[in-house]
N, C-alpha and C positions, 0 to 999 in steps of 0.2 A: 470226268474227262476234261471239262472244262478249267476245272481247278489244276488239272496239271497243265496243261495248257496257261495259263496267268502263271503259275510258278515256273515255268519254263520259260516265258518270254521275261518273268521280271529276275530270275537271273541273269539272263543274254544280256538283260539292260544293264544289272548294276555292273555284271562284269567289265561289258567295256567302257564303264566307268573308273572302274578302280582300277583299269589297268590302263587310262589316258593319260599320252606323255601331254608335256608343258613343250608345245614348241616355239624358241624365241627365232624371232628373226631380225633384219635390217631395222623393218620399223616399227616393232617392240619396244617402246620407252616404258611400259608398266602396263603388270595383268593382275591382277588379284586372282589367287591360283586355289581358291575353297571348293570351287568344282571339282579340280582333278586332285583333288588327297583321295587318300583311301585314312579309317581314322578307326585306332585298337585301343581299347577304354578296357582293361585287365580288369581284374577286380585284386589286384595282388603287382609288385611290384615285379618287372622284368629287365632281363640285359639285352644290349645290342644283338645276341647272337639269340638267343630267343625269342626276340620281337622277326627278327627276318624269315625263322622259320617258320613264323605262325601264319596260319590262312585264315584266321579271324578277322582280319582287316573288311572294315564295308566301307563304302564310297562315303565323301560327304554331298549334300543336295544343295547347296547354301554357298553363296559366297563368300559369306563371313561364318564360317562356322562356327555354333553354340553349345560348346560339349556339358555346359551347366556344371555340378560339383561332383570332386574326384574324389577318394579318398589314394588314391596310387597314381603314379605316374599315365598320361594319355600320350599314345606315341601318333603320330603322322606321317605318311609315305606319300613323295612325290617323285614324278620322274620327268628330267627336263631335257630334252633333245635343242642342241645349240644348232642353227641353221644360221646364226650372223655373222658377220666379221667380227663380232668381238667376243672375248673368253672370258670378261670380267662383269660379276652383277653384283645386285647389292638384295639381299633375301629380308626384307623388312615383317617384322612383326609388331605390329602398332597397337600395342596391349601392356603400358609396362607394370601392372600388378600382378603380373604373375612370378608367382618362385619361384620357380625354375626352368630354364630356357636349353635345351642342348640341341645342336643341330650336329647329326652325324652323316658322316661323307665317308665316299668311299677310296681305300686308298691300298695299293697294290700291295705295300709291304705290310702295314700294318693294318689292312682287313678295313676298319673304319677307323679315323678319325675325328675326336667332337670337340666340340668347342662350348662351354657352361655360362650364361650368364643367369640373370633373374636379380630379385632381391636380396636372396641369401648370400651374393656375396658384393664387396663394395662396389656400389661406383664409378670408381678410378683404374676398375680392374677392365673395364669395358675398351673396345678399342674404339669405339665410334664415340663422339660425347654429346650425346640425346637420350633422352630417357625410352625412347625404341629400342627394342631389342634389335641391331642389324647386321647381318652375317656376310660375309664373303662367298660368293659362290665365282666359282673358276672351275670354268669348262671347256675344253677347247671345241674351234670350230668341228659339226657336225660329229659331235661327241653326246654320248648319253647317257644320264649317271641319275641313279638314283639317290633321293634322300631320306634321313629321318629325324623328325624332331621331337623330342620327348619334353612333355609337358605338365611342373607341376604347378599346384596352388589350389591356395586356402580357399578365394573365393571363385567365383563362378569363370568357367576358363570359356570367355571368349576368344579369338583366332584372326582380327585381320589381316592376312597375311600376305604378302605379293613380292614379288620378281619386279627390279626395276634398275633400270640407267642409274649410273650414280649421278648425273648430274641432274635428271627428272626429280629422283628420290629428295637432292636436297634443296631442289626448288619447293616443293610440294613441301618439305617438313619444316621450312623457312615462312612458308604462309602459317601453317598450323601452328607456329612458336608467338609469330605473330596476332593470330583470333585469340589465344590462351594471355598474352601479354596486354591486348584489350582487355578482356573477361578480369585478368589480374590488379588492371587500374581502377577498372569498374566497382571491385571488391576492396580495394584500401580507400577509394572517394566515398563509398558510403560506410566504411568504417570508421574514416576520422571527423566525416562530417556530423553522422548520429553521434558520435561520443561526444563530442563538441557540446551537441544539444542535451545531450545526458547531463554535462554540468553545467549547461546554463538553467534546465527547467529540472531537475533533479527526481527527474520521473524514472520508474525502472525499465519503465517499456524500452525506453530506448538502451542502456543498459543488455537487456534482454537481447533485442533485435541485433547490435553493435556482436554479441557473440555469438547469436545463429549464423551471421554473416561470417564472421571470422571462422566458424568451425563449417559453415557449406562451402567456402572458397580452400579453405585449404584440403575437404574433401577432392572438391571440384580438379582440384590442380595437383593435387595427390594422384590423381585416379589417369593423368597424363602422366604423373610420374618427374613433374616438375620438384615438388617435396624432396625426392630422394635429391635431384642433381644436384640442389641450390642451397637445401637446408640441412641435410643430416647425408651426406655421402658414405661417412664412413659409420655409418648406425644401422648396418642391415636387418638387423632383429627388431630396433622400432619402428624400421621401413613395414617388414611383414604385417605388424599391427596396424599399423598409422591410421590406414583411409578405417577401417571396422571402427575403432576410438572416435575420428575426427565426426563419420558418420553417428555415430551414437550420440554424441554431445552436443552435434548442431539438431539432433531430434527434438533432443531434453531442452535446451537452448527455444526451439520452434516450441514448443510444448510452454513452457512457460511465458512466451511471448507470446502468443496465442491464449491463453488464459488472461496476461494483465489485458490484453490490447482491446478483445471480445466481449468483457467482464464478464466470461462464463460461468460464476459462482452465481451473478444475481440473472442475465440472461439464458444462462443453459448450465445448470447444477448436475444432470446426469453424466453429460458429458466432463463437467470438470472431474469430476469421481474418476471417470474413464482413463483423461490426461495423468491423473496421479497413477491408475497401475502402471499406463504407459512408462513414464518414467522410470518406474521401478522397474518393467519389464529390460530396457536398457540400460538403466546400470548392472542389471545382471547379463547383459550381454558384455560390458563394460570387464567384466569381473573374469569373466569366460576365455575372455581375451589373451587379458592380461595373465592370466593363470596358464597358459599354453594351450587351450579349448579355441584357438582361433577360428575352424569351421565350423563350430557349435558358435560362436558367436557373430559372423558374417550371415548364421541362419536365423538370427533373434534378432539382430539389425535388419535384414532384407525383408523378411515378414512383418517385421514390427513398423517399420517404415510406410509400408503398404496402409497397413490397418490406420497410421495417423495421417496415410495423405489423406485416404476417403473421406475418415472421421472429420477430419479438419477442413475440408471443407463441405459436407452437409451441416459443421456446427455452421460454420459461416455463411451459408446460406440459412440455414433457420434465421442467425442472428439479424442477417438482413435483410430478410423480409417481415421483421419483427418493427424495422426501423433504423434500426442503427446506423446512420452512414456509416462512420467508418469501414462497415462490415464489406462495402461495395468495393472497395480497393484489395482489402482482406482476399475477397471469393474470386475478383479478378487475378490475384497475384498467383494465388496455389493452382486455379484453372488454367494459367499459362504454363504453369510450372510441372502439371500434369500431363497436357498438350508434349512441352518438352521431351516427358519421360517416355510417355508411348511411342514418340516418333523415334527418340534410341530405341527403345526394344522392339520395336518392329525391323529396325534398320540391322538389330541385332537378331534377330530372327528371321532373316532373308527378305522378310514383307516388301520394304522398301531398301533402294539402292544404298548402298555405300557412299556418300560423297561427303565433302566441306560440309553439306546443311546437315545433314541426319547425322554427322560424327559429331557433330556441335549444336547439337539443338539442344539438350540437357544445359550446356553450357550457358546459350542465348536465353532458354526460357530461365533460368535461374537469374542469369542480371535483370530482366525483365522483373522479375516476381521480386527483386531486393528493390529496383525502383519504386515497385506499384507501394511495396508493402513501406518503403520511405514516403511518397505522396500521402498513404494512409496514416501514419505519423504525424505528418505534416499539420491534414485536414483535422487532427484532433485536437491538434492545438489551436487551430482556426475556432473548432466550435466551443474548445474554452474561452478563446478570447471571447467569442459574439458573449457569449451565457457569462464572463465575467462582466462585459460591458454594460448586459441588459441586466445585469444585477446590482451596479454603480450607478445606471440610468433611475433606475427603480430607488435607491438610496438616496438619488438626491431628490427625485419626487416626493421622499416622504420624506425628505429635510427640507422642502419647501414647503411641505402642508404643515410640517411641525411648528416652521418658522410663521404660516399664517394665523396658523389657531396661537402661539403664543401672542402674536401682538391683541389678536380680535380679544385675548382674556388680560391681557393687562389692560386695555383699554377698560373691559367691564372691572376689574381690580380697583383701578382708581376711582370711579364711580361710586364702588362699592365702600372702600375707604371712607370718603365723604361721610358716604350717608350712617357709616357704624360708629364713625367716631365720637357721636353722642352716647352713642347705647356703650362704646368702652368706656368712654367716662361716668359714667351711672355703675357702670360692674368695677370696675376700680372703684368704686369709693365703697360700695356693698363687699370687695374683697377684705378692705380698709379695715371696717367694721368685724368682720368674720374673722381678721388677725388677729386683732384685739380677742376678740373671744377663744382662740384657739393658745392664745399667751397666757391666759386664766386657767385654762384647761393645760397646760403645760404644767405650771405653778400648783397646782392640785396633782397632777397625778408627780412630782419629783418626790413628795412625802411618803409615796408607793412605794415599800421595798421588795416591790416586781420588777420596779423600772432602774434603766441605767439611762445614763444621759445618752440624748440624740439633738447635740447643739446645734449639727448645721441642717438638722429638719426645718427648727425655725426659717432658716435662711431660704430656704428650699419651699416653703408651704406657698408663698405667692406664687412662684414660678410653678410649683404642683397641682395647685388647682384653678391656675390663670389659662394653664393649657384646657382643659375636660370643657371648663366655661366655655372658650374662645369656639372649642368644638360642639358648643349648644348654641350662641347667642351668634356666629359667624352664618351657621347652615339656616338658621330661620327666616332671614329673608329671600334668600335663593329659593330654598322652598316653597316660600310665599308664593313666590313669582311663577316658580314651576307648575304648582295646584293651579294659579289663577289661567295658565297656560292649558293647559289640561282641562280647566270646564268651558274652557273658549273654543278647544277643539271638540267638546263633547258636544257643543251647541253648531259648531260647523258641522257635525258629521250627521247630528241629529236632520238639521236644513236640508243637506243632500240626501238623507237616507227618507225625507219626505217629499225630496222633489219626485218630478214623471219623468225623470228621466233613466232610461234605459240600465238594466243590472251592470253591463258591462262599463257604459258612461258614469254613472254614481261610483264603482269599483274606484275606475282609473282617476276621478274627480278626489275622492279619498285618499287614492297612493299619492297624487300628485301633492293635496293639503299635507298627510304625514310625512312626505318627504320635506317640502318647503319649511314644515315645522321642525321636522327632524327627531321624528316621532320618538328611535330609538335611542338617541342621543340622551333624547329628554325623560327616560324610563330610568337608565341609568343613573342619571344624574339624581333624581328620586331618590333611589334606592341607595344610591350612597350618601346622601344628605339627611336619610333618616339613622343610617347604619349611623353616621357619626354624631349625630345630637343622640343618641341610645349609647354609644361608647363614652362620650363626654359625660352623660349623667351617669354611667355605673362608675364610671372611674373618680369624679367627684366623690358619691356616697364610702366610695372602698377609701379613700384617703380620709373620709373626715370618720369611717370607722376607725382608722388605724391612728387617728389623732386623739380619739378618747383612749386609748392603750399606752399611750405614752406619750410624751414633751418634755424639753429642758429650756431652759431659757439664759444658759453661762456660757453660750460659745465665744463671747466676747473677750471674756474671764479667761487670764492667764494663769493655769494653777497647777500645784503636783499632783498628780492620779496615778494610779495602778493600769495599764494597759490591760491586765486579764479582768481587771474588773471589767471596763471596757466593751471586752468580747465576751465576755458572759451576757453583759446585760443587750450585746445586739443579736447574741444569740435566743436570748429571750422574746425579742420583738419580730427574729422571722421564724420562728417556732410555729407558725401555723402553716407558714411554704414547705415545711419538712415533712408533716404528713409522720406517716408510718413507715416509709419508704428509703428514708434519707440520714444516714446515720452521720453523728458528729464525733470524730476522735480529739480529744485534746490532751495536750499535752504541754504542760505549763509550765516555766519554771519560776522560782522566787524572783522576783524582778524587783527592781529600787523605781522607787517616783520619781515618774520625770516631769519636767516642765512641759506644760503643752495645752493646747485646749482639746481639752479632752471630749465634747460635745461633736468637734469638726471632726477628729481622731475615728469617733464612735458611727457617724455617717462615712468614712470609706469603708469602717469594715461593714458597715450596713451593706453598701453597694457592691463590694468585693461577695460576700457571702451569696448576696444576693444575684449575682450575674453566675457565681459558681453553683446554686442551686438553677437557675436556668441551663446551663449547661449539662448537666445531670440529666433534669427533664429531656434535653433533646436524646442524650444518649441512652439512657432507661425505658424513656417515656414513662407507663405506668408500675413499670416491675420496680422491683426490690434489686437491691445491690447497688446503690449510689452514694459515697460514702466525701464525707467532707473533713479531711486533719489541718489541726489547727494548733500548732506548736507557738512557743516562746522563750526567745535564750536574752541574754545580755555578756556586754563587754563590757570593758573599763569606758566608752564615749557611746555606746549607743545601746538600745533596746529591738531586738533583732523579732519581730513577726512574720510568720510562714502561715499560709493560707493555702491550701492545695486539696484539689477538686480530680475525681475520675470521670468526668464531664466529656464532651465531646470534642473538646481543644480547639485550636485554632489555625487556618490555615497561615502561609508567608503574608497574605496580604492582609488579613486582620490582626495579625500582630503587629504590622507596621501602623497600621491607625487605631491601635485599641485605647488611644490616649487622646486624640482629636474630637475636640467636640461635636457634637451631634453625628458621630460615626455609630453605628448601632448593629448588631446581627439582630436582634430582633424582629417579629415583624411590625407590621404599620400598628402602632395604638401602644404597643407593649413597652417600648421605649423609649424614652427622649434621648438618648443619646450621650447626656451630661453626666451620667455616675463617674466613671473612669476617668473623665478631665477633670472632675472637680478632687479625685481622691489623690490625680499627680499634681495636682496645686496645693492640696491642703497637704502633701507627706512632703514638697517643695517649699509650702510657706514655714514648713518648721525642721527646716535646715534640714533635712531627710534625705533619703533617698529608695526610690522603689521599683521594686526588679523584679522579670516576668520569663518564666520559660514554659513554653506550651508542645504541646506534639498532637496532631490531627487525630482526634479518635480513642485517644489513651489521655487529656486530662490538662489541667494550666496548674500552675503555682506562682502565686507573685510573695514576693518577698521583699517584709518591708525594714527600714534600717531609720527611728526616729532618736537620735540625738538627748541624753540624758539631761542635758544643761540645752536651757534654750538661748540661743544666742539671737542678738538683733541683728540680721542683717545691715550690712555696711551700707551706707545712703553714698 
């Protein structure tokens, strides 16, 4: 009983709902008329003459009515009783993304008369020029006439709809052109201001942000219906699309901005994964669109949207509570931006009134959110600058410590000098002597038919083992001094560690002595001072083995030689660097004797061979497969040598010093630096000339070109 009782009164109610006139009177300048519709939602498309007989019509509850998505036309009935002196209104529907617009009237001869605007068709075809839909209504005094408006479109069919004065009307839509024409400048200042900064500091963040901005404002101003009037009038088919596209692309746009801006890959990896479907999810609404799927794709844009405001900001809140300032501006921008959206969809769902503030808070909270999210931009470049300063502050601190420890050691340098300069002249003249004997030993082994000449060894033996010495007889008194430092602390430490004083007093009495000493400094120093009198003495013993294997003593001597002899005989002398590992191709041809010293000749291709057998090594290391060709042609004026290694080659900038003296890729001990400058002086001192092509990781070849007839240079 009850139940029909509620059903009983809550018909009585909607009825005289849907059957309340609109009455205007004297002082009616504007009503928003969502009250009194009555509103028919088909599931199938219908005519004027079938919509009037239908009793399907229910009231709407809502000022702003929210009919959400249609697949057919939504029709609306209202009825207006005229009680003023005037006969002329103006029927405003403040929603221009809808497709299609008809308002039917009634009319004596021809039953109804409509009137079609929307998107579907241009522009220009409008009689009012605002992107409002706005109709004529003419009624005469105390006249009553009913209406109907039939409503299509793709995406969600809001209704604000009202009866007004025309001259209310275009007061009222002269402010709103004007809020829209702020929001519009607010939208090109930080457009051209970001890009500015895009190519001053050539970051893409801003990039990024410059076209989220550019694709939320032309959303924003699409969605007034600004886009149709001003940009594309006569383009009604890309009007239909526009805001769905512009929407999509200022998402992807926010989504990538939001990734550089967050550095979500290393701060929040889950969520980058996330942002990548995202994106995918809207290019495929993107696609949808475009393909004629428009309400399939306003429904992948409206959802998809949802899912990254949340997303985006709990990332930005994880991110900033992680740390990260920037993130503070970040989670303020989208919170405002959110704030924005609920206050339209509330205002859009009756919650809150219709006015200026709730038809534009989307609008406000978005200039809002491009500011914050510009001050966020801003603040990042701020804290590069601190963190690049305190990284030039920190640079020059360790160019002022670098600067004091050098003088504190050339001061000990000169000192040092002094006191060695005895003990180098005692080892020079022991070198002196060990020449002598190593020229004996030359002179015996040239009668070896093992050996081929190695003349600029001779030249080379002082400077060979003046180095290894220098590396024995320099480290020993630092040494000295360091040991004698080191039992001076053993006896300090021993002192303290017998005083009565306290574990923790004796401890810090300790750290303070090994600090003032410079305990670790001095450990170091040790240890590299043994490392190199032990590299000086192997390196010594390996050069005066390699002096019993062979010596010449004719580089002085101008004479004709054979070049393959040459390289047979220097490939005999690094024959124990080859191993098993290291295969020689050659390829020789008949050559004529040229003039030349053939000993200095015999030391580049020592040094050649031998930098191409290190090469090798780096590139092999211990495997097999490192292969060394060694070709020889002649001309009518020169004798042409090819030297070429599968070695590990050489970068731009070691090809450019591969010829400067003491330039080396080696590391510390393995080279002196001199092979290569001495072999473009000695293929220079004999009118020559020698050529190098390399490639990083695939190999060098030098090629050399030594002059048949030696000529003297011109004085």
């Amino acid at each position: 009983m009850i139940r029909y009782l509620f059903l009983f009164v809550f018909f009585c109610f909607t009825s005289t709902i849907s059957y309340s006139k609109i009455i205007i009177s004297d002082s009616t300048e504007r009503v928003l008329i969502g009250k009194s519709l009555s509103v028919l939602q088909p599931n199938k498309e219908l005519n004027i003459n079938e919509v009037q007989q239908s009793n399907q019509f229910v009231p709407c509850l809502n000022d702003i009515p929210n009919l959400g998505l249609s697949a057919s036309s939504v029709w609306l009935k209202f009825t207006i009783l005229n009680q003023s002196s005037n006969s002329h209104f103006l029927l405003n529907l403040g929603y221009p993304i809808l497709d299609e617009v008809e308002l039917f009237t009634s009319d004596s001869i021809l039953g109804y008369k409509s009137v079609l605007m929307g998107e579907i068709k241009s522009y220009h075809d409008r009689k009012y020029n605002h992107p409002n839909y706005i109709f004529d209504i003419d009624i005469a005094q105390s006249q009553t006439n009913t209406y109907y408006v039939r409503i299509k479109s793709t995406e969600q069919i809001i209704v604000p709809i009202s009866i007004n004065k025309s001259t209310v009307l275009w007061e009222l839509l002269g402010q709103e052109d004007l809020i829209s024409g702020i929001y519009l400048g607010i939208i090109l200042i930080m457009i051209f201001y970001n890009l500015f900064l895009f190519f001053s500091v050539k970051d893409r963040s801003y990039l990024y942000y410059v076209l989220y901005v550019l694709f939320a404002g032309l959303t924003q101003i699409g969605i007034k219906g600004y886009n149709f009037k001003y940009l594309w009038p006569d383009f009604p088919s890309f009007e239909l699309k526009s805001v769905i596209l512009f929407a999509c692309m200022s998402c992807i746009a926010a989504i990538l901005f939001t990734r550089r801006f967050l550095l979500t890959k290393q701060n929040a990896p889950k969520s980058n994964i996330a942002f990548s479907v995202l994106i995918v999810i809207f290019i495929v609404g993107i696609v949808a669109t475009l393909v004629g799927k428009a309400q399939i794709g306003f429904q992948i844009m409206q959802q998809s949207t949802s899912l990254f405001s949340l997303g985006v900001l709990s990332v930005s809140f994880m991110v900033m509570i992680k740390g990260y300032k920037p993130a503070n501006y970040f989670f303020a921008a989208w919170s405002v931006l959110l704030i924005g959206s609920i206050l339209f969809l509330l205002k859009d769902y009756g919650i809150l009134p219709y006015n200026t503030f709730t038809s534009y808070s989307m609008q406000g909270a978005s200039a809002i959110e491009m500011a914050l999210l510009s001050f966020g931009l801003a603040n990042s470049i701020n804290i590069l600058k601190k963190e690049k300063e305190a990284s030039q502050n920190e640079a020059l601190r360790i160019s002022k410590e670098n600067e004091r420890i050098i003088k504190e050691q050339n001061v000990m340098l000169e000192i040092k000098v002094e006191e060695r300069t005895h003990e180098l002249q005692e080892t020079n003249e022991e070198l002196h002597i060990t020449l002598e004997d190593l020229k004996q030993a030359q002179s015996q082994l040239v009668e070896s038919e093992k050996m081929a000449s190695l003349g600029q060894l001779t030249a080379g033996i002082a400077h060979e083992i003046n180095n290894p010495i220098n590396f024995v007889t320099s480290n020993v008194t630092p040494l000295r001094r360091d040991v004698a430092m080191l039992l001076d602390a053993l006896n300090n430490i021993e002192i303290i560690g017998l005083s009565e004083l306290s574990i923790a007093e004796k401890q810090k009495k300790i750290d303070d002595y090994k600090e003032d000493l410079d305990f670790d400094y001095l450990k170091e120093e040790v240890e590299h001072l043994l490392k190199g009198i032990y590299e000086g003495a192997s390196r010594t013993a390996e050069i005066v083995k390699g002096l019993r294997i062979f010596s010449r003593v004719d580089e002085d001597d101008l004479k004709r030689a054979d070049l393959n002899e040459g390289l047979d005989s220097t490939i005999v002398i690094i024959n124990n660097l080859l191993g098993n590992k290291i295969e020689i191709v050659k390829d020789y041809a008949i050559l004529p004797l040229i003039e030349c010293y053939p000993g200095k000749l015999n030391q580049v291709f020592l040094n050649i061979i031998t930098n191409a057998i290190h090469a090798i090594h780096q590139q092999f290391g211990e495997q097999i497969g490192g292969k060394i060709w060694i070709s020889t042609a002649s001309n009518d004026k020169d004798v042409i040598v090819k030297i070429k290694d599968n070695g590990i080659g050489m970068d731009e900038k070691t090809k450019h010093k591969i010829f400067e003296p003491f330039f080396t890729t080696k590391e510390v001990g393995e080279g002196t630096g001199l092979g290569m400058s001495i072999a473009y002086n000695t293929v220079k001192k004999h009118n020559g000339q020698i050529f190098m092509e390399s490639n990083l990781g695939e190999g060098t070849e030098f090629t050399l070109h030594i002059p048949i007839i030696y000529e003297v240079p011109a004085l």
